[in-house]
C-alpha positions, -999 to +999 in steps of 0.1 A: -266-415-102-236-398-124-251-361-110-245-376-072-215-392-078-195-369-101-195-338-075-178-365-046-155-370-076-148-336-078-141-328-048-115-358-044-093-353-072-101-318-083-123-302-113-108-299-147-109-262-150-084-262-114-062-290-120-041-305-151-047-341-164-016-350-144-027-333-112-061-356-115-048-386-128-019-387-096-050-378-071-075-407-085-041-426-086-033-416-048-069-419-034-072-460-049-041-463-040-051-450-006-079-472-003-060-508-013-033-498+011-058-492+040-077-527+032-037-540+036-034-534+060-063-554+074-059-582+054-018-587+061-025-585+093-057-610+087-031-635+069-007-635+103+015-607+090+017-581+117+050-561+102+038-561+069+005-548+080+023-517+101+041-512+067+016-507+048+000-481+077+036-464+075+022-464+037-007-452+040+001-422+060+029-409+040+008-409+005-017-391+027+010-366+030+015-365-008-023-364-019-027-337+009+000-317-005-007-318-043-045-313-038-048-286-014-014-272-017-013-272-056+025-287-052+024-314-079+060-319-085+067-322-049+041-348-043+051-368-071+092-368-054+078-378-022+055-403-039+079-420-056+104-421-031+083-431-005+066-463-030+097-472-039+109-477+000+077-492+004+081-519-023+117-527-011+104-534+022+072-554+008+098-570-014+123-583+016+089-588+041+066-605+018+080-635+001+102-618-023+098-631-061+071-651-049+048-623-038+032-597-056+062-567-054+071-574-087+041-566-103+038-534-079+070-524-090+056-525-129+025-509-122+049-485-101+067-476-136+035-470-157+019-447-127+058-426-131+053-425-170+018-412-162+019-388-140+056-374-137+068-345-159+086-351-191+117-340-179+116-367-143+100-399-157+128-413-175+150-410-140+124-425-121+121-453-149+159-458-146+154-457-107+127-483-111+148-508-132+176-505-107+159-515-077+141-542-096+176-558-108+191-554-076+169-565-054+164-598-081+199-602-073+200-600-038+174-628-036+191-649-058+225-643-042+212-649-003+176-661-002+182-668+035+173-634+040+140-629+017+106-635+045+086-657+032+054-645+044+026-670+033+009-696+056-001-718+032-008-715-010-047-702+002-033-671+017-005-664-015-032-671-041-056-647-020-029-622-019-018-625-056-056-618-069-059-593-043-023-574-059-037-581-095-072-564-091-056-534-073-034-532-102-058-533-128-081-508-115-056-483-111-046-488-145-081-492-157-081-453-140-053-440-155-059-452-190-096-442-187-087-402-178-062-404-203-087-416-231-114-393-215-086-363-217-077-370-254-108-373-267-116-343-243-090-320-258-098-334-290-134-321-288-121-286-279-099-282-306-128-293-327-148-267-315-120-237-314-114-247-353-155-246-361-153-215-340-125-200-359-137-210-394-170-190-385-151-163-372-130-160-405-170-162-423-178-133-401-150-117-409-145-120-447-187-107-442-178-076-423-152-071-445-171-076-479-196-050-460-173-019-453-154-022-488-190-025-511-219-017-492-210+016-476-187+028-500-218+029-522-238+060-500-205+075-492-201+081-534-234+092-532-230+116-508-195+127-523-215+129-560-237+150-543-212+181-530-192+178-559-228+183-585-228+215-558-193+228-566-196+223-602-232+230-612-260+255-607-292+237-596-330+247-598-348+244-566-366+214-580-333+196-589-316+206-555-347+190-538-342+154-555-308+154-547-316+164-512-343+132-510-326+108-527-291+116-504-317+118-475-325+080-483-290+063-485-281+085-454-305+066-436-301+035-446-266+043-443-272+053-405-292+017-404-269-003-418-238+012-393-263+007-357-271-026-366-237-034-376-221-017-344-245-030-321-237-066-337-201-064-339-203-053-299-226-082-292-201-106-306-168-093-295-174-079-263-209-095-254-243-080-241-261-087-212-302-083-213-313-062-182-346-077-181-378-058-169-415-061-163-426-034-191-460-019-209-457-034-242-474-006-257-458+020-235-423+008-243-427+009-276-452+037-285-424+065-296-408+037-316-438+028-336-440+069-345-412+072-356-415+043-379-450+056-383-436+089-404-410+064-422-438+049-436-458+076-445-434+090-461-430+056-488-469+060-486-478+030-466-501+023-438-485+016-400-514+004-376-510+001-342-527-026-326-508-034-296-524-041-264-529-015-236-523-040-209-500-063-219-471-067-189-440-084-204-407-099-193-380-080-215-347-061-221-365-023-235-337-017-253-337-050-270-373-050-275-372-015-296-344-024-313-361-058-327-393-044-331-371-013-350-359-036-371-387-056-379-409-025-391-379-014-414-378-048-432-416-046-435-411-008-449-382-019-474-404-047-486-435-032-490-446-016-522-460+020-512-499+019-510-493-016-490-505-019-457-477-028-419-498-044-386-487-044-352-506-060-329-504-088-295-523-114-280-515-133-249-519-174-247-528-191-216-493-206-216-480-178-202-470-163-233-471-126-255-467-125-289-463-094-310-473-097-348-455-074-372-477-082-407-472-067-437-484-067-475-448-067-492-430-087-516-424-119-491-392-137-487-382-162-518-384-196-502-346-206-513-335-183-486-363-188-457-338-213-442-309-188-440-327-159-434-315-154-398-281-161-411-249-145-421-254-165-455-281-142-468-262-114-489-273-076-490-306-070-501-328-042-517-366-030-509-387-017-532-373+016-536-336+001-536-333+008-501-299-014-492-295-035-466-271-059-453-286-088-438-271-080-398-309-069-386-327-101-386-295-117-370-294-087-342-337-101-338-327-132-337-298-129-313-313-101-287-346-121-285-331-154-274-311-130-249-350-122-234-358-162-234-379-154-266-387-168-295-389-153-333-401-166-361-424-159-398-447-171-422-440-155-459-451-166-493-435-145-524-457-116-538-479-121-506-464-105-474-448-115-449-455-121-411-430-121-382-439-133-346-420-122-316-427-140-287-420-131-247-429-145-215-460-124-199-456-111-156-478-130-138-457-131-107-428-123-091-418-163-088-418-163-125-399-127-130-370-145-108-369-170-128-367-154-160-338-137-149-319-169-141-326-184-174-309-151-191-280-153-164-273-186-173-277-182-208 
């Protein structure tokens, strides 16, 4: 029911994101008031009041004017002058036409104020307040001074009690409406700044993270590497001296090299945001040069990379995405792997629709005090077997650029017994479900 009516409430006093909490409360305010002056007009002219019933048509019409101008014109100030000039005209004629102080103006005129107080800007309200009071007073005092000229309106005490419930349950549902979208705002805007200030203390996290990561964890291979040409300036060095050097600087340049894509590519993520171009790809064919390359990277720590990927497996994913994951992946299984250990990567397909690549490995496992965090910026830098350094941005970049593809990641690991991630992405069947897919990662 709130999904069919909310978009007619919408369009009547304008969405949040176009219009100020003024703007809406004075349109809600002018569309009930709109509504009780149109049944007025039936109903004075129901209870033998003809002039007071083509007042409150003159009424009518002119608030039309006002709502019409605030919410399609965007002039709020100038509908709230007309408004209030135009109510307050109103209620000296409803005053003098309908019984005076025994009608229901008086309480009009109040509800009058609290709408002002309400709606008008800071810098108005207290004149229209003072305006308010004024006419009030006077008009008190023109009754009491010469009564002989107040109409008194009412047939008989049916009609004034009729009329007097009538006036109070139009009152208190337009202030039922104004204190409600005040409440709702408050609590609204108190929600937001909620949010910016949990937004903002994880910012500052990620921060103080990025920072701690440029001043200690790169400033570690740069030494090496600045170690390195000054043991060449200084020092003459054997060929098999100059070829350990050459390895061991070969290392921490490429976890160096590691460490700065995944950091670039996750800093860009979060400040600028990326968007996953999703395809129908060959899981195999997509990522057969990437599975190479980590092929000689584990050769080279002298452990076994099989392939066991599918030939025919048609998935729904970003290729970019998908290598850089499945990059990262094999690299943690490499770090973590004792050389002599053994890396799989293989698929299968469920009938639900879904592909799942296994990336299984014979390492060191994760300690179970940080399985929880592991996708986290709370995990600090890590080393692999070898000391290879890392810095705990890959398995957030996985995490992050899978969800992008409507995926799903996850692992098994028990210490001193491997570890096994699974990476999990919707399968083509048809074009139906290719279109959808890419309106999940539009809206997402």
């Amino acid at each position: 029911m709130s999904t069919k009516i909310q978009p007619l409430i919408d369009k009547l006093i304008g969405k949040p994101a176009a219009f100020g909490m003024e703007a809406r409360v004075f349109h809600a305010i002018s569309v009930i008031t709109l509504t009780g002056l149109f049944f007025n007009v039936f109903v004075n002219y129901l209870l033998n009041n003809p002039l007071l019933s083509r007042l409150m048509l003159a009424g009518f019409l002119m608030i039309s004017v006002c709502y019409y101008i605030s919410r399609f014109k965007g002039q709020l100030n100038i509908s709230i002058v007309i408004f209030n000039l135009l109510s307050n005209v109103l209620l000296v004629g409803n005053f003098c036409y309908h019984s005076g102080i025994n009608g229901p103006t008086l309480l009009i005129f109040l509800l009058s104020s609290f709408i002002n107080i309400s709606v008008a800007p800071k810098k108005q309200y207290i004149y229209w307040i003072a305006l308010n009071l004024l006419i009030v007073v006077s008009l008190l005092a023109y009754q009491y001074n010469d009564a002989a000229n107040i109409v008194y309106s009412y047939r008989d005490n049916l009609s004034r009690y009729v009329n007097h419930g009538y006036s109070y349950v139009a009152a208190a549902v337009i202030l039922a409406v104004i204190t409600t979208y005040i409440r709702n705002s408050y609590h609204d805007g108190k929600s937001q700044v909620e949010q910016k200030a949990r937004e903002l203390k994880h910012a500052n996290i990620t921060k103080n993270k990025l920072f701690s990561i440029l001043a200690h964890d790169l400033r570690s291979p740069l030494s090496s590497i600045q170690n390195y040409l000054e043991i060449l300036a200084e020092y003459r060095l054997d060929e098999a001296e100059r070829k350990t050097l050459n390895n061991d600087l070969l290392k921490a340049t490429h976890n160096t090299q590691q460490m700065l894509s995944n950091l670039l590519m996750w800093t860009k993520s979060q400040m600028e945001g990326v968007n996953a171009n999703l395809a129908v790809v060959n899981l195999r064919d997509v990522l057969n040069t990437t599975l190479q390359v980590k092929k000689s990277s584990a050769d080279e720590k002298g452990i076994q990379l099989t392939n066991n990927l599918k030939n025919n497996a048609l998935v729904i994913a970003d290729p970019d995405m998908l290598q850089l994951t499945v990059r990262n992946l094999i690299n943690n299984s490499i770090k973590f792997t004792h050389p002599g250990g053994e890396i799989e990567i293989s698929s299968n397909t469920s009938s639900e629709g879904e592909c799942r690549i296994i990336i299984k490995d014979t390492g060191i496992g994760i300690p179970y005090a940080i399985q929880q965090e592991i996708f986290s910026l709370k995990v600090g830098s890590t080393f692999g077997t070898h000391n290879e350094k890392g810095v705990g941005l890959g398995l957030i970049l996985c995490k992050e650029f899978t969800e992008m593809q409507n995926g799903k990641i996850w692992f098994e690991s028990a210490p001193g017994w491997g570890t096994t991630f699974y990476l999990s992405l919707k399968t083509f069947r048809d074009n139906t479900t290719f279109k959808t897919e890419l309106q999940i990662a539009n809206n997402n």
